[in-house]
FIKOLZA-1660 file (N, C-alpha, C; in steps of 0.1 Angstrom, whole numbers, plus 5000, padded with zeros to 4 digits):
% residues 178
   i   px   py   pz ch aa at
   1 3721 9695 7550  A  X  N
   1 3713 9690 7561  A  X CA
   1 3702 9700 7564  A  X  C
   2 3688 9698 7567  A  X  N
   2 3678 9704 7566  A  X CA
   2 3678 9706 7581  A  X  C
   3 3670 9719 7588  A  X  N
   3 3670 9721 7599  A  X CA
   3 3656 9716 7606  A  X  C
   4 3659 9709 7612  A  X  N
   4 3643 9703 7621  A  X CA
   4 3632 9716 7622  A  X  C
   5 3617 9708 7620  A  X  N
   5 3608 9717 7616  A  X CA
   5 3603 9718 7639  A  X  C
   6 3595 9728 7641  A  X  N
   6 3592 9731 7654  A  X CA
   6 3587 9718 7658  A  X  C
   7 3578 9713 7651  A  X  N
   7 3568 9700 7647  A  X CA
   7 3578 9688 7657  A  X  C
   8 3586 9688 7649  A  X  N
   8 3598 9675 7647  A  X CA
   8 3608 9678 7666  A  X  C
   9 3612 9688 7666  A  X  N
   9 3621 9695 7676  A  X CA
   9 3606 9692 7694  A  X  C
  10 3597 9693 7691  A  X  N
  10 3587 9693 7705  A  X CA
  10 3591 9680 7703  A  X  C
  11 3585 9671 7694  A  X  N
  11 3584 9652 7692  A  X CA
  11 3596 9644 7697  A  X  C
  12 3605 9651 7693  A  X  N
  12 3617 9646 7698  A  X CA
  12 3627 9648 7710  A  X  C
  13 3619 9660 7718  A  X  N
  13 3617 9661 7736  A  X CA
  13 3610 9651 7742  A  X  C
  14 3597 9648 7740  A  X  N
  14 3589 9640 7741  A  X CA
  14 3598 9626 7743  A  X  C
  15 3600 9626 7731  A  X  N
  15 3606 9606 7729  A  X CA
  15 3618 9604 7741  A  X  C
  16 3628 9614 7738  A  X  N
  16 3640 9616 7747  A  X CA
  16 3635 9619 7762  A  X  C
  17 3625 9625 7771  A  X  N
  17 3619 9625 7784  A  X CA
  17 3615 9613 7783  A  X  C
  18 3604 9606 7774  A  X  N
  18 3602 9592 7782  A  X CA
  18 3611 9581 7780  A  X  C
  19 3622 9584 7772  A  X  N
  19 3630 9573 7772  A  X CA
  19 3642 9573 7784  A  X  C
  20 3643 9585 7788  A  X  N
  20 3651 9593 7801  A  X CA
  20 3644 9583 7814  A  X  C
  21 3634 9576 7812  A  X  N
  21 3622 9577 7821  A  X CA
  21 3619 9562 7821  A  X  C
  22 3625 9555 7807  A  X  N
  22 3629 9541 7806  A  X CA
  22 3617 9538 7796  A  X  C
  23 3610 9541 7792  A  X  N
  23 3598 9538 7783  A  X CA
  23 3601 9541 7766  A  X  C
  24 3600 9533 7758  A  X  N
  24 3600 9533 7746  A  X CA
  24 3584 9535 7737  A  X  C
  25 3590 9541 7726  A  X  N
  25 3575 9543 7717  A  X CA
  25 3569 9525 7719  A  X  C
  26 3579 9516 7712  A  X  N
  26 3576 9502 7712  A  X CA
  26 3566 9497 7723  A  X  C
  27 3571 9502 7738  A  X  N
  27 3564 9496 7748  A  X CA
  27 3554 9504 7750  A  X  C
  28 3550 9512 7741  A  X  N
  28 3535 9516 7742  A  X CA
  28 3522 9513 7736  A  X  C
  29 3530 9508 7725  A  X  N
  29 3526 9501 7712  A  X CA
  29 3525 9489 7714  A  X  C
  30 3529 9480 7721  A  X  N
  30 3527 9466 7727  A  X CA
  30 3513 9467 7737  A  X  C
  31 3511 9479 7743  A  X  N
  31 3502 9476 7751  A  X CA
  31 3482 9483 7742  A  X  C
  32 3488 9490 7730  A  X  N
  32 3476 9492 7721  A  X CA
  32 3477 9485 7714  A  X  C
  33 3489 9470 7712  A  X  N
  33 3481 9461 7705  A  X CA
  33 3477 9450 7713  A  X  C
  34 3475 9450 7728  A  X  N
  34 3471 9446 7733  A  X CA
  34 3455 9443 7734  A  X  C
  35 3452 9462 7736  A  X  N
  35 3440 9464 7736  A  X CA
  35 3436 9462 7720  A  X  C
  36 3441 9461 7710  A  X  N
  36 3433 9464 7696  A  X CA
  36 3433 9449 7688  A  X  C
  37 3440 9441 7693  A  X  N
  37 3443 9424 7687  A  X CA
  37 3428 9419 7688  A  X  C
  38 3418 9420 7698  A  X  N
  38 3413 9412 7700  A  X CA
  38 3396 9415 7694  A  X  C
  39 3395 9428 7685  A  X  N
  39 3390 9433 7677  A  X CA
  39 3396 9436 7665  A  X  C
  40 3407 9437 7662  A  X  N
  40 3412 9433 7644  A  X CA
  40 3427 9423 7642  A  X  C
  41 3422 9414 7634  A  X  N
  41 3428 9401 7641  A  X CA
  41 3444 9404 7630  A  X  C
  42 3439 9413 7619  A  X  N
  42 3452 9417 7613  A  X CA
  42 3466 9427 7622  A  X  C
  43 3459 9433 7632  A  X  N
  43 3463 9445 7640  A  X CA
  43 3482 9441 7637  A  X  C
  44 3488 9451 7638  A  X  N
  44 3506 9444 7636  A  X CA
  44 3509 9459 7645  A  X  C
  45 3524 9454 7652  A  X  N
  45 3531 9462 7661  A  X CA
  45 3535 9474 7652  A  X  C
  46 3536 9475 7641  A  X  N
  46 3539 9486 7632  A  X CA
  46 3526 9498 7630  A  X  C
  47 3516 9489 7627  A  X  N
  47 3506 9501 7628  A  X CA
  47 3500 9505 7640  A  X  C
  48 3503 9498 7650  A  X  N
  48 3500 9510 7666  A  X CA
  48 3517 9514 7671  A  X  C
  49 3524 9514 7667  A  X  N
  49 3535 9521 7666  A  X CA
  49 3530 9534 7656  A  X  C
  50 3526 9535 7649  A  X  N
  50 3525 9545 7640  A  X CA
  50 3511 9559 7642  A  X  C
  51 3501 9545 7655  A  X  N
  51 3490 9554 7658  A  X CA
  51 3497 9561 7674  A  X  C
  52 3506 9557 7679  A  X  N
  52 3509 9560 7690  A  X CA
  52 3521 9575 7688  A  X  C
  53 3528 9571 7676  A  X  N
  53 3535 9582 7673  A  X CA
  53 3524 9596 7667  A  X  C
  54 3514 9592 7664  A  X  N
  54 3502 9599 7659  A  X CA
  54 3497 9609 7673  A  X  C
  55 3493 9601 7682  A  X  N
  55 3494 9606 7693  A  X CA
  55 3502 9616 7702  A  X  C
  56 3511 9612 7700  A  X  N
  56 3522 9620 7706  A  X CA
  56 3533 9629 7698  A  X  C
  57 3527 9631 7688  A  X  N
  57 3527 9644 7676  A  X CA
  57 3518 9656 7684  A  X  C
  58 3507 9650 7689  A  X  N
  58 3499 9659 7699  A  X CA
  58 3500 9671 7707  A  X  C
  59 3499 9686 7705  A  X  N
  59 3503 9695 7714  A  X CA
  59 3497 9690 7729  A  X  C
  60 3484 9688 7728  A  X  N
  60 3480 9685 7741  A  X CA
  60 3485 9675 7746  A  X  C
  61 3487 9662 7741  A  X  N
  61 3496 9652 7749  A  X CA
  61 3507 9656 7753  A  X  C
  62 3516 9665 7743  A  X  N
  62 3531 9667 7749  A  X CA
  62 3530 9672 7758  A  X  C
  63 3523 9688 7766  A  X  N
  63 3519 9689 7776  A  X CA
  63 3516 9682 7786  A  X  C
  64 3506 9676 7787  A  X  N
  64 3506 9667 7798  A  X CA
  64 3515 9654 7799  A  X  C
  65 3522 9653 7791  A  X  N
  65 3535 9644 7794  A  X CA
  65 3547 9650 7799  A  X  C
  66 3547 9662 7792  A  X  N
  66 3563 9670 7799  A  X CA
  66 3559 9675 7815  A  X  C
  67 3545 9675 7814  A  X  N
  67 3540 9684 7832  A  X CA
  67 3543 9667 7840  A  X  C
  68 3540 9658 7836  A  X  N
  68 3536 9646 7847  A  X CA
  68 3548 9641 7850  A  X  C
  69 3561 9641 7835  A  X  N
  69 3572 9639 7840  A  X CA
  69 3578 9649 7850  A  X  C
  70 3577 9658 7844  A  X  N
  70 3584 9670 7855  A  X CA
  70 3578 9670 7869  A  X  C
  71 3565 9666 7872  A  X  N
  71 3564 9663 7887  A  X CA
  71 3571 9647 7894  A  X  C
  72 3574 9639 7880  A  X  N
  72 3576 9629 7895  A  X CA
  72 3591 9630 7896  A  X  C
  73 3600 9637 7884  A  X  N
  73 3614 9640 7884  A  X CA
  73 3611 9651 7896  A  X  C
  74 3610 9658 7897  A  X  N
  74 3606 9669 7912  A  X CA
  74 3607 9664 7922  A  X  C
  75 3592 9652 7922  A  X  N
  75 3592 9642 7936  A  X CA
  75 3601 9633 7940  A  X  C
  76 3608 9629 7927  A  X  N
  76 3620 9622 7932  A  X CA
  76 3631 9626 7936  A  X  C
  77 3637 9638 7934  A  X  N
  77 3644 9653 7939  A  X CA
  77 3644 9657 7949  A  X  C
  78 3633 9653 7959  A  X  N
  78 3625 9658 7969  A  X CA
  78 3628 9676 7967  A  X  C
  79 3622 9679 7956  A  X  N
  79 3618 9689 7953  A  X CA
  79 3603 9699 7953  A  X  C
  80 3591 9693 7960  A  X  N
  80 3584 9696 7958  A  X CA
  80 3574 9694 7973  A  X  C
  81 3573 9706 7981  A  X  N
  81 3564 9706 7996  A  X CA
  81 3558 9693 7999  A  X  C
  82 3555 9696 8010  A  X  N
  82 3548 9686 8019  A  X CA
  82 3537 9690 8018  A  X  C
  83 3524 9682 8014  A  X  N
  83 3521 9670 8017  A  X CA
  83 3524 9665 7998  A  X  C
  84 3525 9672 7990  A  X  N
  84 3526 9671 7976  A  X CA
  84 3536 9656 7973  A  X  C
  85 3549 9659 7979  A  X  N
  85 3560 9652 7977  A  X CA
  85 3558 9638 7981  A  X  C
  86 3549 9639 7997  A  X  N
  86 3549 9621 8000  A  X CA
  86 3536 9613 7991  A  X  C
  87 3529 9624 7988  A  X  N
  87 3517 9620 7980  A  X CA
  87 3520 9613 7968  A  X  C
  88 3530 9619 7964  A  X  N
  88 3535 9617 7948  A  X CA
  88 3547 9604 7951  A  X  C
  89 3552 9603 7958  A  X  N
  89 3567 9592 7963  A  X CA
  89 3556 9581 7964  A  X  C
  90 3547 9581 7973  A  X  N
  90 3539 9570 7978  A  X CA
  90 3530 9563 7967  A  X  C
  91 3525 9569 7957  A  X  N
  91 3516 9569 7943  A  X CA
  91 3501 9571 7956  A  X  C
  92 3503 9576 7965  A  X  N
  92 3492 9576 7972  A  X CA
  92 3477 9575 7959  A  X  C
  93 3468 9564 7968  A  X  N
  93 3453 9561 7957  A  X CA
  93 3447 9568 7954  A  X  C
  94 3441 9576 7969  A  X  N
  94 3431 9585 7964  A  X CA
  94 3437 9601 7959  A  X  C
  95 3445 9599 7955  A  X  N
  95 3450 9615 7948  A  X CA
  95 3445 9618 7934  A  X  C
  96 3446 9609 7925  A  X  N
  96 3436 9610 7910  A  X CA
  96 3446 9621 7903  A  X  C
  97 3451 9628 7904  A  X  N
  97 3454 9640 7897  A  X CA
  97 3460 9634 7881  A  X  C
  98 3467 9626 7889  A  X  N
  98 3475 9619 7882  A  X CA
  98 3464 9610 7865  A  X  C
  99 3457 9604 7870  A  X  N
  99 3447 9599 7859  A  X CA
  99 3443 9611 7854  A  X  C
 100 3437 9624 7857  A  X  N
 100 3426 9633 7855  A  X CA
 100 3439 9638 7844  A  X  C
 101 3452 9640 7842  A  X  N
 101 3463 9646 7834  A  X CA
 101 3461 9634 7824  A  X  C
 102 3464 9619 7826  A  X  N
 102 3461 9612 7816  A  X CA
 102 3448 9610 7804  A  X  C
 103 3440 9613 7811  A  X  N
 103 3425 9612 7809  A  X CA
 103 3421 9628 7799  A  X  C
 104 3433 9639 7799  A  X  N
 104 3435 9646 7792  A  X CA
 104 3440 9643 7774  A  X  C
 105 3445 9634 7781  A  X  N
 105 3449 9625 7764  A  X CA
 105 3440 9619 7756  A  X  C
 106 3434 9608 7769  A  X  N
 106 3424 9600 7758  A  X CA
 106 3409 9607 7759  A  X  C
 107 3410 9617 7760  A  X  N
 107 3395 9624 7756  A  X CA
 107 3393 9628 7740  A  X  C
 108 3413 9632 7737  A  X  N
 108 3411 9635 7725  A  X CA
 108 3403 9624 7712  A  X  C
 109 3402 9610 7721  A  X  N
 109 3396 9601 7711  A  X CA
 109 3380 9595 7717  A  X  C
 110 3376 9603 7724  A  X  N
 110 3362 9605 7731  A  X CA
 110 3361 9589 7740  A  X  C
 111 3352 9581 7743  A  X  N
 111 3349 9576 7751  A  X CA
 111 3357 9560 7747  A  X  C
 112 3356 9555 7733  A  X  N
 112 3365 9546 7732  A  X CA
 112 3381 9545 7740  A  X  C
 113 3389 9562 7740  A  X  N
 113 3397 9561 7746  A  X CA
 113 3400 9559 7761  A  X  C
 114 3382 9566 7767  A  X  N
 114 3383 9564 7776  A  X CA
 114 3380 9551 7783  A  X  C
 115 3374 9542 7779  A  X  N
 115 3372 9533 7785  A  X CA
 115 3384 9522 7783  A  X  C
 116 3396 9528 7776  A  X  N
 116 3402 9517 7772  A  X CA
 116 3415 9520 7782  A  X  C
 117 3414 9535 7789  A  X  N
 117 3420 9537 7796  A  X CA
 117 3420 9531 7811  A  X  C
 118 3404 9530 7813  A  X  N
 118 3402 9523 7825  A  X CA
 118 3406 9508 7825  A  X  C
 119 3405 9502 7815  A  X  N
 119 3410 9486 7813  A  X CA
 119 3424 9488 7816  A  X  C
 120 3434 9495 7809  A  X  N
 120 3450 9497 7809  A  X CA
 120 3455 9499 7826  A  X  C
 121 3444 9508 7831  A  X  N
 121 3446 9517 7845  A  X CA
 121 3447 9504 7852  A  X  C
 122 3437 9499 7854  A  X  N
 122 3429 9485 7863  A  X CA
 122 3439 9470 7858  A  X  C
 123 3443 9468 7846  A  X  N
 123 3449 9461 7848  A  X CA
 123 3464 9456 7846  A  X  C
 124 3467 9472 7843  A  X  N
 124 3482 9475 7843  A  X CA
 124 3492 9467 7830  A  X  C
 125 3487 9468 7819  A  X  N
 125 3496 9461 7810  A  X CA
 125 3509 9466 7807  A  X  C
 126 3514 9455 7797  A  X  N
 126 3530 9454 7798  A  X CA
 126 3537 9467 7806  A  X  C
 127 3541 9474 7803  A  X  N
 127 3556 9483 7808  A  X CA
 127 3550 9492 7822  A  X  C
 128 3535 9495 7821  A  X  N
 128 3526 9496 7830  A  X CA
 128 3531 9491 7843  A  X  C
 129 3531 9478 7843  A  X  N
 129 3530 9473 7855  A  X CA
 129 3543 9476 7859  A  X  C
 130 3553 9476 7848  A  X  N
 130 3572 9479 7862  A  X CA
 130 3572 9493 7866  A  X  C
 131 3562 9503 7859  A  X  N
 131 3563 9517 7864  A  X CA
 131 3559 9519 7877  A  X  C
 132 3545 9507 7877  A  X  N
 132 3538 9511 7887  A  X CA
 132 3544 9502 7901  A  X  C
 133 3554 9498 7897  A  X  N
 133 3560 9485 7913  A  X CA
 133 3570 9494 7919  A  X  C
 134 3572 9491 7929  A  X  N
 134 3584 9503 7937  A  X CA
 134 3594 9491 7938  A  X  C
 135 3601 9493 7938  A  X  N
 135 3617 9488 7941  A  X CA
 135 3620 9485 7954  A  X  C
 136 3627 9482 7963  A  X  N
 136 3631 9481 7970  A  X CA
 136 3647 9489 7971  A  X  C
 137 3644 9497 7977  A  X  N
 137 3659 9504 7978  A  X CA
 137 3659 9515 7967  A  X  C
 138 3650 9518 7957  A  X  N
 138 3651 9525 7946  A  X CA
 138 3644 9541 7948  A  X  C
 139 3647 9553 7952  A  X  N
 139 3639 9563 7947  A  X CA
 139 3636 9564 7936  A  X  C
 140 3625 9558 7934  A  X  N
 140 3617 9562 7919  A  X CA
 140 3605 9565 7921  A  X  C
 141 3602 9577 7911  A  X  N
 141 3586 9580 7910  A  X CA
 141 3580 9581 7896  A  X  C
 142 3572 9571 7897  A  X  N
 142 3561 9573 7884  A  X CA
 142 3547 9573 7883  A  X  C
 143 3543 9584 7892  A  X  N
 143 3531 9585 7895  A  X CA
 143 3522 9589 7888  A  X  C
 144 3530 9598 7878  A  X  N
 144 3524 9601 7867  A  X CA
 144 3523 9590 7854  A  X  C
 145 3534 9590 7853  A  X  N
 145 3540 9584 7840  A  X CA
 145 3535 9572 7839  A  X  C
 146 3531 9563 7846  A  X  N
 146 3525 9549 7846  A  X CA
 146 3514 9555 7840  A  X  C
 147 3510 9562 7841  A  X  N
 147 3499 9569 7840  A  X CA
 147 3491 9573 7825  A  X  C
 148 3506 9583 7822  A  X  N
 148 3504 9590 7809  A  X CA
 148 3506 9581 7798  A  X  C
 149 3519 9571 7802  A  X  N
 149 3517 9558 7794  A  X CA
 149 3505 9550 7791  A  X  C
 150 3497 9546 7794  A  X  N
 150 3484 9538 7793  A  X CA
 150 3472 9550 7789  A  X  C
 151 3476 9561 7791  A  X  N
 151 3466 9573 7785  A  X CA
 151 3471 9573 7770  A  X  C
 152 3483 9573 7766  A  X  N
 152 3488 9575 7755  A  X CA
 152 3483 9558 7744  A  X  C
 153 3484 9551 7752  A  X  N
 153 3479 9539 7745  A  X CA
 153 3471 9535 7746  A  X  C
 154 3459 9539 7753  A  X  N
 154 3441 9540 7752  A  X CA
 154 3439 9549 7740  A  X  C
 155 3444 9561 7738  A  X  N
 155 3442 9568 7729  A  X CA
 155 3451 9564 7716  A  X  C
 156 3458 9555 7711  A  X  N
 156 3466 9551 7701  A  X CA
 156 3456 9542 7697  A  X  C
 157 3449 9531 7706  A  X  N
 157 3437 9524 7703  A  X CA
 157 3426 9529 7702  A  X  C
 158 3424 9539 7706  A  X  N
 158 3417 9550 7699  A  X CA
 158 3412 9553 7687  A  X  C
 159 3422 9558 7686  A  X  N
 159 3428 9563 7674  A  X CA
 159 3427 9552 7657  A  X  C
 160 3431 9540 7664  A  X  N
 160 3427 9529 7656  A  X CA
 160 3414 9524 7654  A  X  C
 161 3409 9523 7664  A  X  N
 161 3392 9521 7664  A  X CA
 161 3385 9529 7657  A  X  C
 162 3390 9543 7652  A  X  N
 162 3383 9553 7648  A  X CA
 162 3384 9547 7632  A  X  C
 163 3399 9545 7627  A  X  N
 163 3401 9543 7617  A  X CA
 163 3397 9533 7610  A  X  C
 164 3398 9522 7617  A  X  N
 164 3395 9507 7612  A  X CA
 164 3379 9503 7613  A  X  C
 165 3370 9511 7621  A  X  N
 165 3357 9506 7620  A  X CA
 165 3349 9504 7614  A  X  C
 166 3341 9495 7610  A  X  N
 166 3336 9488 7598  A  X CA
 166 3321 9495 7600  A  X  C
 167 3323 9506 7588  A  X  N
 167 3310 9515 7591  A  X CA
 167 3297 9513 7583  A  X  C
 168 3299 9500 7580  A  X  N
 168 3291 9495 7567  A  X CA
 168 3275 9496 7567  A  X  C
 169 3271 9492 7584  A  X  N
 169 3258 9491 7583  A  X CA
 169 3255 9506 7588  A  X  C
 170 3261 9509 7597  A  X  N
 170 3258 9526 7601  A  X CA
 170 3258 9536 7589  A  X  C
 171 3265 9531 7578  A  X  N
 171 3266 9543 7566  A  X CA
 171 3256 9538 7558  A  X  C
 172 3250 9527 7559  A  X  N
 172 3235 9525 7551  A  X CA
 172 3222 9532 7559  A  X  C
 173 3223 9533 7569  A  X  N
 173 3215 9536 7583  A  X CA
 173 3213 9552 7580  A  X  C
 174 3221 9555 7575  A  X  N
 174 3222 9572 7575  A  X CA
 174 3216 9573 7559  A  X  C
 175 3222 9567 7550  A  X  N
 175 3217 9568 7534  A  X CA
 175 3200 9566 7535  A  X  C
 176 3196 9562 7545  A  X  N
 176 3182 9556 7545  A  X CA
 176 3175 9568 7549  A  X  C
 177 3185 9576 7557  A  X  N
 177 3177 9588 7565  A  X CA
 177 3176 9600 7557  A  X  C
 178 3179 9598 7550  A  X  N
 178 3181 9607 7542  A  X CA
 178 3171 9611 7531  A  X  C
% end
């Protein structure tokens, strides 16, 4: 039996925190083939499964995923001062922090990620929307993580947009300039 590479051992913290947290690679990957179906009509749940694990191979992602869980596991703890803790319990609006850590992810796929962020943010797709509902009776906080989930899958469609775009006329556009 071979011993896990450093690579493999961060990736598999990652998966185990957000699955601790109820979120699967799959339900991430449902919501970038959300955003990516309706620009490549081939798109399949296997290959944004594959760009999402691409993703979150990521040093910088893992970071801002291990930081955003560890603050709402804190907030739910009531582990973390006043005013911080009701800010974070409440998903209080105007706080942002929480997007500006997501928005750390999909920069890595420049503006495609980001705007695909703001669609996800604004209209809360699949697994999105149960992070972001409060329970009744439930201490739960996902103030972040509603968060970093739809960051991670703006940037998995991302990631695919980069790959899949049909550069046919732009790559004659440049042969011309030449």
């Amino acid at each position: 039996m071979t011993e896990k590479t450093y690579e493999e051992i961060k990736y598999d913290l990652i998966i185990k925190r957000l699955q601790e947290r109820g979120v699967e690679v799959v339900d991430i990957a449902k919501i970038t083939l959300d955003l990516q179906k309706p620009y490549l009509k081939d798109m399949t749940l296997e290959i944004c499964m594959d760009h999402v694990n691409r993703v979150l191979i990521k040093r910088e992602v893992q970071n801002a995923v291990l930081t955003g869980i560890e603050l709402d596991v804190l907030a739910e703890k009531g582990l973390l001062s006043e005013p911080l803790s009701t800010i974070l319990m409440e998903d209080y609006g105007l706080y942002g922090v929480d997007e500006i850590l997501a928005l750390s992810i999909v920069n890595v796929y420049g503006s495609i990620g980001l705007t695909n962020f703001g669609y996800v943010d604004k209209l809360k797709l699949g697994i999105i929307k149960e992070l972001d509902t409060k329970q009744e009776g439930v201490v739960r906080c996902n103030t972040f993580l509603d968060d970093l989930v739809g960051g991670v899958a703006a940037a998995a469609a991302g990631s695919i947009a980069h790959k899949y775009a049909d550069t046919t006329k732009v790559l004659e556009a440049y042969k011309k300039s030449i």
